[in-house]
C-alpha positions in Angstrom: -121.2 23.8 6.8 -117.5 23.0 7.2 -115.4 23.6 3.9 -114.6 20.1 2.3 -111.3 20.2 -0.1 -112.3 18.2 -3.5 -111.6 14.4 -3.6 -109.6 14.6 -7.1 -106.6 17.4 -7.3 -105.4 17.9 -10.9 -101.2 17.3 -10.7 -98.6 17.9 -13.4 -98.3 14.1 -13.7 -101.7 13.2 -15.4 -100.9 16.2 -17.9 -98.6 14.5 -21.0 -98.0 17.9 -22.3 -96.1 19.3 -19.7 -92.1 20.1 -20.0 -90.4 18.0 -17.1 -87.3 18.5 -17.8 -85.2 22.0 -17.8 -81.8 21.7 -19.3 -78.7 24.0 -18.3 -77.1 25.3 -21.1 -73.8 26.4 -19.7 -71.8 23.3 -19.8 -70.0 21.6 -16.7 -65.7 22.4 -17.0 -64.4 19.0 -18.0 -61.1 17.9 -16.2 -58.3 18.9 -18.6 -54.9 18.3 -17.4 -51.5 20.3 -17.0 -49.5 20.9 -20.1 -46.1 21.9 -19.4 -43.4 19.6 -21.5 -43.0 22.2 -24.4 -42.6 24.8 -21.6 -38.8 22.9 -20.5 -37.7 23.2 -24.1 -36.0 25.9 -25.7 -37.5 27.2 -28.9 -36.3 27.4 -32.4 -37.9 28.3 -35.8 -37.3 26.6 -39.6 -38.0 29.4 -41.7 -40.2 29.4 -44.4 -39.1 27.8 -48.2 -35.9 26.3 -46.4 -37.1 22.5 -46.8 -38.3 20.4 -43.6 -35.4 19.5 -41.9 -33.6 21.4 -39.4 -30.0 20.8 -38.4 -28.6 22.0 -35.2 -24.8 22.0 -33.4 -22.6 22.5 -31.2 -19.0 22.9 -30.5 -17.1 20.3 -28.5 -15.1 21.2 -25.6 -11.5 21.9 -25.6 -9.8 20.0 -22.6 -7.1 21.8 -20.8 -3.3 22.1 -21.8 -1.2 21.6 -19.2 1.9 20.6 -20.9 4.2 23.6 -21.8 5.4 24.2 -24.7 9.5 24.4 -26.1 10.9 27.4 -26.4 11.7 28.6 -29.9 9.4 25.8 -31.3 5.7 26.6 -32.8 4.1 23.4 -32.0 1.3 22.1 -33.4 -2.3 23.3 -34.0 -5.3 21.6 -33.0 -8.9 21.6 -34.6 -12.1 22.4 -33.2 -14.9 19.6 -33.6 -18.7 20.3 -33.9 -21.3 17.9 -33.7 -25.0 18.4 -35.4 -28.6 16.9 -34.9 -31.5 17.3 -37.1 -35.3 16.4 -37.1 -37.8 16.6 -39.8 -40.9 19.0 -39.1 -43.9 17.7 -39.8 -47.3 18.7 -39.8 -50.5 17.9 -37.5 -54.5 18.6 -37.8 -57.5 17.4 -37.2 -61.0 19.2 -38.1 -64.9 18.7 -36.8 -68.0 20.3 -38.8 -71.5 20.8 -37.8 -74.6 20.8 -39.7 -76.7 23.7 -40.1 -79.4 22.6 -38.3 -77.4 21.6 -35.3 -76.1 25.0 -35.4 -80.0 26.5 -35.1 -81.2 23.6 -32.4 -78.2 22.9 -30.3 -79.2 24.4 -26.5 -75.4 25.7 -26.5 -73.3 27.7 -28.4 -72.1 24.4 -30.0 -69.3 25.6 -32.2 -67.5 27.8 -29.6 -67.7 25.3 -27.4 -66.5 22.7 -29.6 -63.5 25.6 -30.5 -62.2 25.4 -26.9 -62.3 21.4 -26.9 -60.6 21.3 -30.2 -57.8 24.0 -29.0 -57.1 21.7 -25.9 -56.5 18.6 -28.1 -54.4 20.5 -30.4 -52.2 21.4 -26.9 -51.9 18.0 -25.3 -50.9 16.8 -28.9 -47.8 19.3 -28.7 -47.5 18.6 -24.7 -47.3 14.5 -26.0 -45.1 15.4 -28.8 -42.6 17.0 -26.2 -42.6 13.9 -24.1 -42.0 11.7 -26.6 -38.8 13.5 -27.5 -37.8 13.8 -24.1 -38.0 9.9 -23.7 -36.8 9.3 -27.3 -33.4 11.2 -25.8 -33.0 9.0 -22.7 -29.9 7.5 -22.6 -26.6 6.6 -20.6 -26.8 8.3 -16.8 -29.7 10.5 -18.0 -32.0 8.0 -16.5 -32.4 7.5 -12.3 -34.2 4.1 -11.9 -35.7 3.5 -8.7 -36.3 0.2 -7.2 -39.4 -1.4 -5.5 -40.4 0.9 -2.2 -38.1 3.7 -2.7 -40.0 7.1 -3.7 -39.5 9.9 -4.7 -38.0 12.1 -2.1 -35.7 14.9 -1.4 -32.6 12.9 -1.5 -33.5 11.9 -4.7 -34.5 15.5 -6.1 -31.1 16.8 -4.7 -29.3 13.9 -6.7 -31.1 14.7 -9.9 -30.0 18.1 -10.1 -26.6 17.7 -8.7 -26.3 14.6 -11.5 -27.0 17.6 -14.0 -24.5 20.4 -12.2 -21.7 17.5 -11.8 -21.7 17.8 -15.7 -21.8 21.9 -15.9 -25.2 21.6 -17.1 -26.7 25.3 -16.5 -30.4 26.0 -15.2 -32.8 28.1 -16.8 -32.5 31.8 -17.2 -34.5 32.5 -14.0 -31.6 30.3 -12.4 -33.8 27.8 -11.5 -34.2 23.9 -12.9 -37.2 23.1 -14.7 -39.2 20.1 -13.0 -41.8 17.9 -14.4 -43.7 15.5 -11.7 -46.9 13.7 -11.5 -49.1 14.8 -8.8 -48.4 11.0 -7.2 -44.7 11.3 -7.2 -45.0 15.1 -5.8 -47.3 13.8 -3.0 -44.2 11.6 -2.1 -41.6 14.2 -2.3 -43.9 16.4 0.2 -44.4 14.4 2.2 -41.0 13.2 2.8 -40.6 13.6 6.5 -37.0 11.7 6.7 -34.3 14.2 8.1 -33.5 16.5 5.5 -36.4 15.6 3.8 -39.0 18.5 2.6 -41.1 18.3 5.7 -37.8 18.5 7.6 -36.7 21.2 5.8 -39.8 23.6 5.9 -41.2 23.5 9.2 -38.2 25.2 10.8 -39.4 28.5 9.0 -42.5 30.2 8.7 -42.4 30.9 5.4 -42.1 27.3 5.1 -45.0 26.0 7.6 -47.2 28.7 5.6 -45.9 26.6 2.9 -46.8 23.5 4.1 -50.0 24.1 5.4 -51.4 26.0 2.2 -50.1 23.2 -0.4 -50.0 23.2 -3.5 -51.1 26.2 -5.8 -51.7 26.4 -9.0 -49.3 23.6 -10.7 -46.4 24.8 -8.6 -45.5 22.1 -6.3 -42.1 23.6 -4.6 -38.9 24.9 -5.1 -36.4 22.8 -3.6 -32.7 22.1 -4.4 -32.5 24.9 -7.2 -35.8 23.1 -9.2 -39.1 24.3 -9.8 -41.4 22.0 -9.8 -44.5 21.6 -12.0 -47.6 19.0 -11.5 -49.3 17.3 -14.3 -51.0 14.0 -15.1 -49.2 13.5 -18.3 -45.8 12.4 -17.3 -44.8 9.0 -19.8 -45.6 5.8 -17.4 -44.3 2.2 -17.3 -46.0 -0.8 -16.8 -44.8 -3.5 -14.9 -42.4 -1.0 -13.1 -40.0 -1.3 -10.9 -42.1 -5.1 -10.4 -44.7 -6.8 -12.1 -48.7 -5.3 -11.1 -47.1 -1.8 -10.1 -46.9 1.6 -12.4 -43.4 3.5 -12.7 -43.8 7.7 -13.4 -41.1 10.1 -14.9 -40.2 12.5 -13.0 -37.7 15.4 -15.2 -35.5 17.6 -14.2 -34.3 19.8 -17.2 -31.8 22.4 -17.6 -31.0 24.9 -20.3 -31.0 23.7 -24.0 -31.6 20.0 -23.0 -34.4 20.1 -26.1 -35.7 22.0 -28.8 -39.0 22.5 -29.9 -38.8 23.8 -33.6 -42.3 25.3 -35.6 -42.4 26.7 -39.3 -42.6 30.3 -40.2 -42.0 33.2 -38.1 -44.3 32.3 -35.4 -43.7 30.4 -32.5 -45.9 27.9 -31.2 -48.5 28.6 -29.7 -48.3 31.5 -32.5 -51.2 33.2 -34.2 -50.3 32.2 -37.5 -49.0 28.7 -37.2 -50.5 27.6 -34.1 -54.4 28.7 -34.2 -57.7 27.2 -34.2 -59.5 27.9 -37.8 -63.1 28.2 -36.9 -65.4 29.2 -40.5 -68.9 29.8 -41.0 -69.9 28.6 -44.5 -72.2 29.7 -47.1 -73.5 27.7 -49.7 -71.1 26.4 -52.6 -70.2 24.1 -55.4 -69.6 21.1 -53.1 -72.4 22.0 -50.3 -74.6 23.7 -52.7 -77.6 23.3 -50.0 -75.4 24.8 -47.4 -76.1 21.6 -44.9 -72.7 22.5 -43.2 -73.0 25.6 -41.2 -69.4 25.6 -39.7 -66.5 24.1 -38.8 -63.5 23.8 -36.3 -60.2 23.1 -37.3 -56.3 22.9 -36.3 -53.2 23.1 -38.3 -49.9 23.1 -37.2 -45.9 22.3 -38.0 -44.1 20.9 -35.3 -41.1 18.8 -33.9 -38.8 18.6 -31.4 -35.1 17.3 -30.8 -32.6 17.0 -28.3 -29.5 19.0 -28.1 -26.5 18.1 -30.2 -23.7 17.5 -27.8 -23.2 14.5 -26.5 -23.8 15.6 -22.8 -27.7 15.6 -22.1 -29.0 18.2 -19.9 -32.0 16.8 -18.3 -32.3 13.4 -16.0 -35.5 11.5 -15.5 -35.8 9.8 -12.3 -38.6 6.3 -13.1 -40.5 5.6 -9.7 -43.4 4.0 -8.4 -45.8 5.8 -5.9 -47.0 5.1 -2.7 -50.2 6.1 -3.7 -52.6 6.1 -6.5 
């Protein structure tokens, strides 16, 4: 007689007690974006027990001479002139804790984890810090506003930098500009395919259709015109910009000692000592005497930043749309 299979198969869905669900504990990267404002600053420190405030300055230029003087006759003197800026340093932190039965149960290791989140809030708090001064020292020709349909390009990128040389404004010590560009705005500039434009200018070479065809690597969008140029997402926007319903971005081109990031002590951010993440394990104590909170993750830093103190910025920020978004 032929085999006949049983009419009633037992399957993990009529058993209740059955796990169904198997949960990864290495946790997905989270999109965290570009930091690199406090990088285009040059940095200072306020030492320690010498109050808040930092002044800084500068001398003022002496204009040339050309008149000659009388024989015989001593003439008369002139005074050199100084001018100062100052900023107040102030402090920033922010703390999580986690009970000790989280700590025990949590699939992951919760409080490293939590360590590395905490440490990237504590940056983009610097990185927005940076910005703000940056925009806070906006004034007179530092700004290049574009208007409705015109893009960042390379005609634009030359005029930025050239604004800044036509003032003596130096570049960094690798000789280079420092740029700052939103990843819209540097799809625009590379894509530029007007005559002189970067498409124009790279396909001629091979170094430069190498360049071209593998794009963008790391956060380093191009050299061109003298400027290195660095992608990231937090560039200050504009609403309603250059028209109503459209987005402006800030696109920066910064020399040397166009701003100063200042931190207390004798470290510099990010520092051991003043710029660190304080993670603790606690034991039991007078205020927790049960020991309900197992650890905790914490940041603490001094920090500000200020423009230089002559009256000549060294930086310009071009305000564009983008043709895409």
């Amino acid at each position: 007689m032929a085999y006949v299979p049983a009419s009633v198969t037992t399957g993990s869905s009529s058993l209740s007690h059955l796990a169904t669900i198997w949960y990864d504990k290495v946790a997905v990267e989270n999109l965290k974006a570009n930091l690199p404002f406090q990088a285009a600053t040059e940095r200072r420190q306020l030492p320690e027990r010498m109050g808040k405030t930092i002044q800084m300055f500068g001398y003022q230029t002496l204009p040339a001479n050309p008149a000659p003087g009388s024989e015989g006759t001593v003439g008369t003197g002139i005074t050199p002139t100084t001018v100062t800026n100052q900023t107040t340093v102030l402090q920033y932190f922010d703390y999580m804790s986690f009970s000790d039965l989280l700590i025990q149960t949590a699939i992951d290791p919760i409080v490293e984890n939590s360590a590395a989140e905490m440490g990237y809030r504590a940056a983009l708090t610097v990185n927005q810090l940076t910005a703000n001064a940056f925009e806070a020292a906006v004034a007179g020709n530092v700004n290049i506003p574009l208007v409705d349909n015109e893009f960042f390009t390379a005609a634009i990128a030359r005029q930025a930098v050239m604004s800044l040389r036509g003032q003596n404004a130096k570049p960094k010590s690798d000789g280079l500009f420092y740029g700052i560009i939103h990843p819209f705005n540097a799809y625009d500039l590379l894509n530029d395919n007007t005559a002189g434009g970067v498409i124009d200018i790279l396909k001629h070479v091979q170094s430069g259709v190498n360049e071209l065809t593998r794009g963008v690597q790391g956060y380093r969008v191009i050299e061109l015109a003298g400027v290195r140029y660095i992608e990231t997402t937090t560039v200050p926007t504009y609403a309603n910009y250059p028209s109503a319903g459209k987005t402006g971005y800030a696109t920066y081109v910064v020399g040397m000692n166009a701003l100063f990031s200042v931190s207390l002590g004798a470290t510099q951010i990010p520092g051991e000592n003043n710029f660190r993440l304080i993670v603790r394990n606690w034991e039991p104590s007078l205020a927790d005497p049960a020991g309900v909170v197992g650890a905790s993750v914490a940041y603490n830093f001094k920090y500000t930043a200020l423009a230089r103190p002559n009256s000549v910025p060294t930086f310009r920020r071009v305000q564009s749309e983008a043709s895409i978004s």
